[in-house]
N, C-alpha and C positions, 0 to 999 in steps of 0.2 A: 254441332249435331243437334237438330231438334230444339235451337233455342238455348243449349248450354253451350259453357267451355270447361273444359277438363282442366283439372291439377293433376300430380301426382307427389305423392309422398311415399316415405319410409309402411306408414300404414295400410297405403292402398291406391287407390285412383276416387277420385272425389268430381263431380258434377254440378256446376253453379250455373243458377239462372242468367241467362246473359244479360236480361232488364236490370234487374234490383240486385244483382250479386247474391244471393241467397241462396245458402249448399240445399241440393232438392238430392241428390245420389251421392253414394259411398259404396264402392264396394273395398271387403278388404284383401289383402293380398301377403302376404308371408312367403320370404326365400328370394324376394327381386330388390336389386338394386342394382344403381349406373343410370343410365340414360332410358327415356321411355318412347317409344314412339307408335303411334292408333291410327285406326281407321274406322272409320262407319262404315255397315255394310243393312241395312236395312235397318230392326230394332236393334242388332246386336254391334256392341263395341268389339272389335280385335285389337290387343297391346302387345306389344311384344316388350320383355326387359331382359340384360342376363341371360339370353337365346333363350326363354322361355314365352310361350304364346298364352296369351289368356283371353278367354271369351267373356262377354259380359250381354248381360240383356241390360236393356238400358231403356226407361220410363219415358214417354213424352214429358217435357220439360211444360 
């Protein structure tokens, strides 16, 4: 998306440059765990974890 690829962690969803691997986003997140799975939808990320939906706005990389 935009030049990144996504992590996801216990703390959040995290955002690295796809060039040089360098985290450029973080967002954090409380109350998900299990499996995570996203989509792009213009700027904004959608994740789902834990039947829980979360939006994110997400920076040009």
């Amino acid at each position: 998306m935009r030049g990144l690829f996504l992590a996801a962690g216990p703390a959040g969803l995290y955002g690295f440059h796809a060039g040089d691997g360098k985290q450029v986003w973080h967002h954090p997140v409380s109350g998900a765990s299990g499996d995570w799975s996203a989509f792009p939808a213009g700027d904004h990320l959608f994740a789902a974890c834990s039947d829980r939906l979360f939006g994110f706005s997400v920076p040009k990389a």
